[in-house]
Each structure stands twice: as C-alpha cells, then as structure tokens.
N, C-alpha and C positions, 0 to 999 in steps of 0.2 A: 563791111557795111551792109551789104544784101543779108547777110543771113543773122543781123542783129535785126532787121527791120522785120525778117521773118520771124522771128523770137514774138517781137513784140507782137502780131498781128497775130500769130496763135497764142498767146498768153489775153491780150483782149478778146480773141474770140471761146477761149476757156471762160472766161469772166461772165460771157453775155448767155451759157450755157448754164452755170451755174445760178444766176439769177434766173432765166428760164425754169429753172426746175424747181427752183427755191419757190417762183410767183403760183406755180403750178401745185405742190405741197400746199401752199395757205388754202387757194382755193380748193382744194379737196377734201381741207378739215372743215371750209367755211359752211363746204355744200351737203355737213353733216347737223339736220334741224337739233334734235339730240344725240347723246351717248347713247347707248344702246341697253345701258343697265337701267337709264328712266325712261324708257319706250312706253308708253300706252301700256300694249298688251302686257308687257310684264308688269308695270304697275299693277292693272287691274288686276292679271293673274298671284300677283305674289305680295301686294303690299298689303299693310295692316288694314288701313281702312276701309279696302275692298273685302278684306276675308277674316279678317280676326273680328271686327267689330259686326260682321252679323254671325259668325258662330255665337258670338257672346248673347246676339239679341236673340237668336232663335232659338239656343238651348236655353232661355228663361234664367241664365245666372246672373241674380239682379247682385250677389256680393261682388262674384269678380268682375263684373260692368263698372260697377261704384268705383273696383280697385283701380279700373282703369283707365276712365275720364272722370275718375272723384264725384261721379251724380248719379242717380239713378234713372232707369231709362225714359221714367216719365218728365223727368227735370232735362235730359238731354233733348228727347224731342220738342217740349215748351223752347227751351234756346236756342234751338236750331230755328225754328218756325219763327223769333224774334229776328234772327240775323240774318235769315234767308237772303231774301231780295235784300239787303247790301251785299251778299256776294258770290249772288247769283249773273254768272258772266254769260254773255251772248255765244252761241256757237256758229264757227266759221268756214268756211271751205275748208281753210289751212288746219287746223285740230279741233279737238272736243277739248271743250274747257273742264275746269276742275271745279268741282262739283262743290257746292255749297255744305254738304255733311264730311267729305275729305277734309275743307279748308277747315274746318270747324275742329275735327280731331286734330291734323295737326298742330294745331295752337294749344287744345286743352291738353297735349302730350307733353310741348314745348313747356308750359305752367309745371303742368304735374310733377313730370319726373326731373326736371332741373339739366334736363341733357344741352348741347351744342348745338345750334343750327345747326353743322358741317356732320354732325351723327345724325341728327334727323334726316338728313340727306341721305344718308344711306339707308335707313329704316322707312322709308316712304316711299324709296325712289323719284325723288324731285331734283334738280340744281339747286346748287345753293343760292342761289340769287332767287328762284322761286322758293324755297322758305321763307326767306326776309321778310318776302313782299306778301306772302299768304300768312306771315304769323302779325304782320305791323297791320295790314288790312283787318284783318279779323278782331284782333284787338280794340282798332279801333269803333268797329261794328259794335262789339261787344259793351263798348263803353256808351259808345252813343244807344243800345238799345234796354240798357239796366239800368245807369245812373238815375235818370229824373224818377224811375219808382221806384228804386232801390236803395239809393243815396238821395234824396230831395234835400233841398235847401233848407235849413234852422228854421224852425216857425215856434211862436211861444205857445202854441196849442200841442205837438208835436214831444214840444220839452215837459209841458203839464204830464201829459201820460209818462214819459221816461223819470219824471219822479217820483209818481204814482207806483210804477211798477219798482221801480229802486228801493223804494221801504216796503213794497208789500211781499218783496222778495230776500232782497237785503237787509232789509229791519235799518237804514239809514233817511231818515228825512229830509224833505226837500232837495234831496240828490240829484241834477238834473245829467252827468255823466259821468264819467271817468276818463283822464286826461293822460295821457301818457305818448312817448316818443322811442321810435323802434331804427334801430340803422340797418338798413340794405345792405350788404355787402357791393361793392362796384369795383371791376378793376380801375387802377387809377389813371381818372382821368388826363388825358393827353394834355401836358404844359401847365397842370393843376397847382402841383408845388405841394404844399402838405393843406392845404383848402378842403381838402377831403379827408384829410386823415386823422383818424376819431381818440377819443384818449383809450376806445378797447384794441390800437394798436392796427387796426385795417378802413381800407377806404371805404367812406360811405356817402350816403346821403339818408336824411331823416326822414321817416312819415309819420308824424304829427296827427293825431287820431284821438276821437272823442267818440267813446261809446256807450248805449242802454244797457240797461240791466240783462238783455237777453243775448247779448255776445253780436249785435247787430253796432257797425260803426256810423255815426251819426253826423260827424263829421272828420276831412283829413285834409293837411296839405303834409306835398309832397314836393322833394327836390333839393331841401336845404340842405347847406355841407355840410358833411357829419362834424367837424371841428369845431360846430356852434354847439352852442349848450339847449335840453329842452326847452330852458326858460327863456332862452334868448328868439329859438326859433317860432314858438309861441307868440313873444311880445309883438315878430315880424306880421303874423299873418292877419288875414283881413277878418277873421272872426276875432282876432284880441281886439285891435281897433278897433270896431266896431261896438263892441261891448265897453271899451274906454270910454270912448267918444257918446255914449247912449243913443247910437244908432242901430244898434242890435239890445234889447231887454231882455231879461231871463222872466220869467212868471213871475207876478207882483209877490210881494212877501206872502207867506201862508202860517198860518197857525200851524208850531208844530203839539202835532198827537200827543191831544191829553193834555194840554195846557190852553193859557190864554195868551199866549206870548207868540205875535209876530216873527218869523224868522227870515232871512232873503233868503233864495232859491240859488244854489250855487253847482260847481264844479267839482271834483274832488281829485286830488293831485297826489305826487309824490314832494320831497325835498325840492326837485329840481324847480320848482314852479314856485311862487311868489305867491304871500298869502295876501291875498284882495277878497272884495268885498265878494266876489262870485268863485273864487275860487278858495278851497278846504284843504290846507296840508295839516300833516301831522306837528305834534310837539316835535322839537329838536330836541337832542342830546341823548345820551345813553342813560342818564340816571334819575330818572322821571319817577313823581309820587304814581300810588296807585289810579288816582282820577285819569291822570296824562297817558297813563300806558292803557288804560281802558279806552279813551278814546282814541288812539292810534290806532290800535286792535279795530275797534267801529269803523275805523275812516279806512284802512288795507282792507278789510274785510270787504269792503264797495269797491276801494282803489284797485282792488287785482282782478279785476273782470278784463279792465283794459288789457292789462297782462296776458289773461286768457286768451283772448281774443286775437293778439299778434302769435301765440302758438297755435291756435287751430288755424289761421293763417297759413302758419309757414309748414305746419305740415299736411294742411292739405295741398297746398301749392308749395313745391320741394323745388322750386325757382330761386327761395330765396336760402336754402341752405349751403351757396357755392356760391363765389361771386361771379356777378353777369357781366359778362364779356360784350359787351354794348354801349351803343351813342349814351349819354344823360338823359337823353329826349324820350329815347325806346323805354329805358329804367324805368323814367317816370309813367310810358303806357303801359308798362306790367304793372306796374304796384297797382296802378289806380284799374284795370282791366280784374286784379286779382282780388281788390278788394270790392268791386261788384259783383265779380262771381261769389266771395265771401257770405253777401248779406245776401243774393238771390238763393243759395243752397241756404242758408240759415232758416230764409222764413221756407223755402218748399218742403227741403229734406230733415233740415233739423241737424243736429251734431250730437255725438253721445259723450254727455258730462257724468262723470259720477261726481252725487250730489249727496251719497249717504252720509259724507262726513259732514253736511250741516245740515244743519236743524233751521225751517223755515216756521215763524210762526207768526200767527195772526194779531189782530189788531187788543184782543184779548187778553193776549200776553205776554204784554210787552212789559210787567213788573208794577208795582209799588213805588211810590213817592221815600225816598231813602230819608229816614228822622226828618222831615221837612224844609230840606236843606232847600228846595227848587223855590220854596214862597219866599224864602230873602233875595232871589235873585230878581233885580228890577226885569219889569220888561219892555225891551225894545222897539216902541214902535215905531217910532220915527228911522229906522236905522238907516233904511236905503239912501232914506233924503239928506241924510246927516252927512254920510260916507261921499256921499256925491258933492256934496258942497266942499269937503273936503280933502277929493278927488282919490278917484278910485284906484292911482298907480302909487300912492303913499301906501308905506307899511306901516300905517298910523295905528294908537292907539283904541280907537273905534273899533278896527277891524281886530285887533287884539283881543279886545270885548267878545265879539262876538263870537271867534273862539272858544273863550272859556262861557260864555254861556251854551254852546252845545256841546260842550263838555259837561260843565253842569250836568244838564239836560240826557247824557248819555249815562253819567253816574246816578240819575235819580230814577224821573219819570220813565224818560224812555228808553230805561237797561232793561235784557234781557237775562233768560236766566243763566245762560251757559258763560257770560261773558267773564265774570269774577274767575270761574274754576280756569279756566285756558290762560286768562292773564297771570295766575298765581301758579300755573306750568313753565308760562316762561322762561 
C-alpha cells in the first residue's frame, strides 16, 4: 500500500513538472515580439522596398520601375502623396511603424504580380497577419482617394462628351459607352454550392463595367455570382433601374451627323444584353443580309473597347489571372481598388494601343447618301416619348425600329469607307 501511494505521488509530481516546463516554453516563444527573419534591421537591410525600389529610383530606369509597381515614377509619387496620411501611423516606444511608401508597395506588388499573401511574407519580411492588414488598409485608401475623381458618378454632361468622343474616334453615333461583364476568378466560396460557378466551368463573381471611348470605365458593379447571366446581373444593378425607372436620363435625343433625324443616345452591348431603348446590340443569327453584317461590324467595332479595357486590366494588374484566395468582401476591394488604379494610370500615363489597324476619320468622311435610300426612311422624332409610354423593358417593336433605322443610317449617310471591304472579308 506504501509504495503504490509512492508511485502515485511521484507520477503527480512528474505531471506538475512537465506542465512547469510546458507553461515555461509558451512563455518564451510569447516573450518573442517577432521572428527573427521580420526584424526591423533586416527588413530594412534586405527587403524590397527598402532597397530595390530606390536603386530603381536613383538609377533613373523609368521601364523597369513601370515593370515594377506598373506606373511611372511621377504617377507613383502623385499616389503615394494621395494615400499618405491614411497610412501614415504614429511612432511608438515599442517599434517604428511601417512607413506609408513600404505599405504602398506592398499592395501594388500584391495587384501586380498576382502572388499569395504568405509569398509576400517572405519577399518583404512581414507576418502574415501584417500583410492582410497592410494590403485591406491600403486598398482601402486607395479607393477612398481615386474613386470620386477617377470614377465619379453618371452625369448627362459627362455622357454628352463620352459620345462626342465615341463617334469622333469610333465613327459610331450617339454612343454613350460600351457595356460588358468580365468574371473574376474566386476560389469557391465557403458553403456556396454552385452560386458561383460560371458556365466557363470555374468560380466567380462578375464586374459589370461601362466604358468611354478612351479605355477609361465609367461605370461598374461588382460582386454578382458568376452563375448569373450579363443580362440578368445588369437588370439587378442600380444604374438599370434607374435608367427604367427615368431617374437616371441619357442626353436628350441628338440629330445623328448629316441628317435631320433625331436619334436616342444609347449603350452599346453584346448578345447577352436586351435591346431597349438605350441599349444597341447587334443583329442575331449567323445568316445576316449585307446591311445587318455592316451594322454589327459598326456596333463591335465600339462594342470591343469594353473588351479592351478588361485586358489591359488584367494585365496590368496580374491579380486577376489566378484565382484569389480571399473573403467575397476583400475580391470585391481588389476589383474595385484595381479598377481605379486602371483609370488613374489611364488618364496620367496612358497605355500603348496599337491603333494602325484603324483608320480614324473625321467628320468629312464619313461617305455619301447610298441611291437615296436614307430620305424614305421616316424620321423619329418623338421616339424617346413613344418607347417610354410604352416602357422601356419591352422588346417592343418601336425599339426594333430604331434599330434598323441606325442600320439604315450606318449603310447610307453615315458609312464609312473601309466598312463594305472588311464586311465582304468576312
């Protein structure tokens, strides 16, 4: 009996040893602030954005700079001196904060090159909990300090110029944008079901984008399951509404160039979109007269800017070429964080389009009247008021009309000279 009570009394005092030393271990890793590979000194000493990004400033190589936060160095100090103070952090006894030109790179690296939080961690020397927080912070900076002058709100003065420049660039009338929907890659989301899962076979969500003639977006929403349709996630958002509802107008009708005929000022779309009274798709089917394939031709030839626009997008921010391993919430600060970086480098830096393959031409000429076909065609002037009595989410015959009157209108007056030979390439 003694020497089982002895047993037990050192097997409980093993026990109370073993947790002594176990409580002793925590605290020792606790009373570690960092690792040792994100220390300060080494940071500073070895990481990128202490040392790569001022060899790159002070040896004057404005290509490989561009190559490497995608702007030029005059565009990157403008944005930094926008985002500054929000993430400019106080310094403390306990450390030196991270500098407001670090957090700045980090994020446009995270954009750029498409990598992992958990590789940025090691290319920066940070924790990964301080990436999160230094790419969601920054982001959010970035949005709050470009949106209102880089993305501002629909205005019908705004839209007047984006159709101005639409025909005087595009040779299309009354164009006020180009309407199109791009899916994000997303891993799937957590308890989704197939709610995200697109008919190209991977998860996503939609970004829904209306852009100007100069590759600048003019409007987006973001967020929709990819499993919807463009046309559906469209009808959703609050610029369709609006526009249904005539609480949002497009520019009053205009005379289109070179006639006396009234036209509404519209959208221009692909298939996937419903043809109303502000939005322009193409004829359907494969076996179209000559008229119908010429205006199609017209209307892609405007319609694929939007197109453009989601590839200079995506490669200059290489974010979205892999899917994003992130919240819904985060997804939606990148798109929308990328698509104001998009239009802030658009109007500073500009983008290199090769543009030999068309021919822009002036108001000049834009062609001959074809055998007089455009004087039998009535003109429209009552159309707006007509369509709207008869409401604008019908696919009514009205709006059918007005179709083939800027078809007409594209085969006569306002065809141009190259149009005939490339549609007869086909």
């Amino acid at each position: 009996m003694e020497e089982e009570l002895l047993l037990l009394l050192n097997l409980q005092l093993l026990q109370l040893l073993l947790l002594k030393k176990r409580k002793k271990t925590r605290e020792r890793k606790r009373s570690v602030w960092v690792r040792p590979i994100f220390d300060v000194s080494r940071r500073i000493g070895q990481g990128p954005s202490h040392n790569l990004m001022k060899e790159l400033i002070i040896s004057n190589d404005v290509i490989m700079f561009a190559n490497y936060v995608r702007m030029t160095p005059e565009s990157w100090n403008c944005l930094l001196g926008k985002v500054f103070n929000k993430l400019e952090k106080s310094t403390t006894n306990m450390r030196i904060p991270i500098s407001p030109a670090e957090r700045l790179c980090v994020t446009i690296r995270y954009l750029a090159d498409g990598k992992t939080q958990k590789s940025l961690m090691y290319e920066h020397r940070h924790g990964h909990s301080t990436i999160v927080g230094i790419t969601t912070e920054t982001m959010t900076a970035i949005i709050d300090a470009l949106k209102n002058d880089y993305l501002p709100n629909l205005s019908t003065e705004n839209m007047k110029e984006v159709a101005n420049y639409f025909y005087s660039r595009w040779n299309l009338p009354n164009c006020c944008g180009a309407i199109d929907g791009k899916h994000i890659q997303v891993v799937a989301p957590y308890k989704s079901g197939s709610t995200y899962y697109n008919y190209k076979n991977f998860f996503s969500i939609v970004l829904m984008a209306v852009c100007d003639a100069d590759y600048k977006f003019t409007f987006v929403d973001i967020g929709a399951p990819g499993s919807r349709s463009d046309g559906g996630v469209f009808s959703d958002t609050q610029f369709a509404r609006d526009l249904d509802s005539g609480a949002f107008r497009l520019p009053p009708d205009a005379f289109l160039p070179g006639s006396t005929t009234l036209f509404p000022n519209f959208i221009v779309g692909d298939e996937a979109f419903p043809l109303k009274s502000y939005i322009m798709r193409p004829y359907p089917g494969q076996y179209l007269d000559h008229q119908k394939r010429v205006f199609n031709y017209r209307l892609s030839r405007a319609r694929r800017i939007i197109e453009n626009c989601f590839g200079i997008l995506a490669a200059k921010w290489q974010i979205f070429f892999t899917p994003i391993h992130t919240s819904l919430e985060k997804v939606n600060l990148i798109v929308m964080s990328c698509v104001c970086l998009h239009n802030f480098l658009r109007v500073r830096d500009g983008v290199t389009v090769t543009t030999a393959r068309y021919i822009n031409v002036g108001d000049a000429d834009q062609g001959d009247e074809d055998n007089g076909q455009w004087r039998n065609v009535p003109a429209p002037a009552d159309t707006w008021d007509r369509i709207n009595r008869l409401g604008a989410n019908n696919y009514t015959i009205e709006v059918k009309k007005l179709r083939d009157t800027l078809c007409i209108y594209l085969n006569g007056i306002g065809k141009v000279p190259w149009q005939n030979d490339i549609v007869n390439r086909q």
